[in-house]
Each structure stands twice: as structure tokens, then as C-alpha cells.
C-alpha positions in Angstrom: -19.3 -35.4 27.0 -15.6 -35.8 27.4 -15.0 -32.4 27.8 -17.5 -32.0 30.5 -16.0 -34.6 32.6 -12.9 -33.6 32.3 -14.1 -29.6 33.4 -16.2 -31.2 36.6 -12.5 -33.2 37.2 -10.3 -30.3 36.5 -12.6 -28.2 39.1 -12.3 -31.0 41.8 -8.7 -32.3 41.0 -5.3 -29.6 41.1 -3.4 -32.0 39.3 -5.5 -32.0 36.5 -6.1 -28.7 36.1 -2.2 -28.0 35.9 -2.0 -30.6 33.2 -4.6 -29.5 31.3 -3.4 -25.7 31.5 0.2 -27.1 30.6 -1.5 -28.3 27.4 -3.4 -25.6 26.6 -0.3 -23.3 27.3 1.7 -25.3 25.0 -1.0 -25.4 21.9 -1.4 -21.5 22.8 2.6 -21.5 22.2 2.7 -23.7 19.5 -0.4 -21.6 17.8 1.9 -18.8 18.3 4.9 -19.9 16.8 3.3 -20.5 13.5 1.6 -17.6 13.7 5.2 -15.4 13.8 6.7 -17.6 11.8 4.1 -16.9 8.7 4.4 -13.4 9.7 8.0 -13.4 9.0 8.1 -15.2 5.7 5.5 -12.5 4.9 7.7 -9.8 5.7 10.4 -11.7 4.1 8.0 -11.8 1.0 7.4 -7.9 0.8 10.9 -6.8 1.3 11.3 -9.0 -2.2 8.8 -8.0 -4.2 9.4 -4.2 -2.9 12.9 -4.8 -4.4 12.1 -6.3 -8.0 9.7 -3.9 -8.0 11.6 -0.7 -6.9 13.0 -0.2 -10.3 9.4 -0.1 -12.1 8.4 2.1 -9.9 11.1 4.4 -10.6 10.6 4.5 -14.6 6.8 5.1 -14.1 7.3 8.0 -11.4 10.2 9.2 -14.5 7.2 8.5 -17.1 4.8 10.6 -15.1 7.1 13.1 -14.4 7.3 13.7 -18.1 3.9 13.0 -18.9 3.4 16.0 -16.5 6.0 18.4 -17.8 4.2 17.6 -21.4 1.2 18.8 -20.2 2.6 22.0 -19.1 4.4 22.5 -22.6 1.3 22.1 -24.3 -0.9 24.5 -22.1 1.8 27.1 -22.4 2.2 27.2 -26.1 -1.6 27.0 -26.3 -1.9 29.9 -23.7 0.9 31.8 -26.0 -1.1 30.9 -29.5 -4.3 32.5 -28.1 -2.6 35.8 -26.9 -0.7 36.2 -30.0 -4.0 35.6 -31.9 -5.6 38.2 -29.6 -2.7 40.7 -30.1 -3.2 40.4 -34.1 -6.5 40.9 -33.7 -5.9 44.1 -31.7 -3.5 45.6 -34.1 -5.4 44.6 -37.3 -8.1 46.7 -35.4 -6.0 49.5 -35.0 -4.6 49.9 -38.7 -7.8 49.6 -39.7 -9.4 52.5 -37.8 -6.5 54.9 -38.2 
């Protein structure tokens, strides 16, 4: 009920409406404030744990990189196994028809 009184007063009185806006304006600033200042020690709080982290991050890039090279090993010398099987076959086919 409060509230409504004091809108029906703000509308008829200037001086209360400037008061009232200057305290709005400062919980609006206030409100503010806290908001940036939790935004920085968020910041502040990524920029850390991106640096105690950057190093794990680097062996496990490392790790994949040779996990990946691995891979490629493997498929090669099973790509080489099955054309030297193929070629044997092929020449134990020819000696045996000549």
C-alpha cells in the first residue's frame, strides 16, 4: 500500500520523485558495482585455472599427437603385410603354372 502512496505522491510532488529516482539510481549503481565486480573475480578466476591447466593441456595434445602417429604406423605396416601377402600369393601362382 506503501508503494502506491508513494507513486500517487511522486506523480503530484517533484521533490519526491527526484528523491526517489536518486535512490533508485543509486541501488541501480550499487547493483552494478557488484555485478562487475563478480565479473572480474571471474575473469580473474579463468585466467588461473587456464594457467595451472595450460601445461596438462599441452602433455595430452603431445599424448594425442602420438596416439595419432601410432595409428598411422600400424595401418601402414598392416597395409604393407597384406600387399606382401598378395605379392606371394602372385608369384607362388606363377611358379606354379610355369
Amino acid at each position: 500500500m506503501s508503494d502506491l502512496f508513494g507513486s500517487e505522491l511522486e506523480k503530484s510532488n517533484l521533490e519526491v520523485h527526484v528523491d526517489m529516482s536518486r535512490q533508485r539510481y543509486a541501488m541501480l549503481s550499487e547493483k552494478v558495482e557488484t555485478i562487475d565486480e563478480r565479473m572480474d573475480a571471474l575473469i580473474i578466476e579463468l585466467a588461473e585455472f587456464r594457467k595451472e591447466h595450460a601445461l596438462n593441456m599441452t602433455k595430452i595434445r603431445e599424448e594425442n599427437a602420438a596416439n595419432v602417429q601410432g595409428t598411422h604406423k600400424l595401418f601402414v605396416g598392416a597395409a604393407a603385410s597384406i600387399i606382401g601377402g598378395l605379392l606371394s600369393t602372385i608369384v607362388v601362382l606363377l611358379v606354379a603354372f610355369m
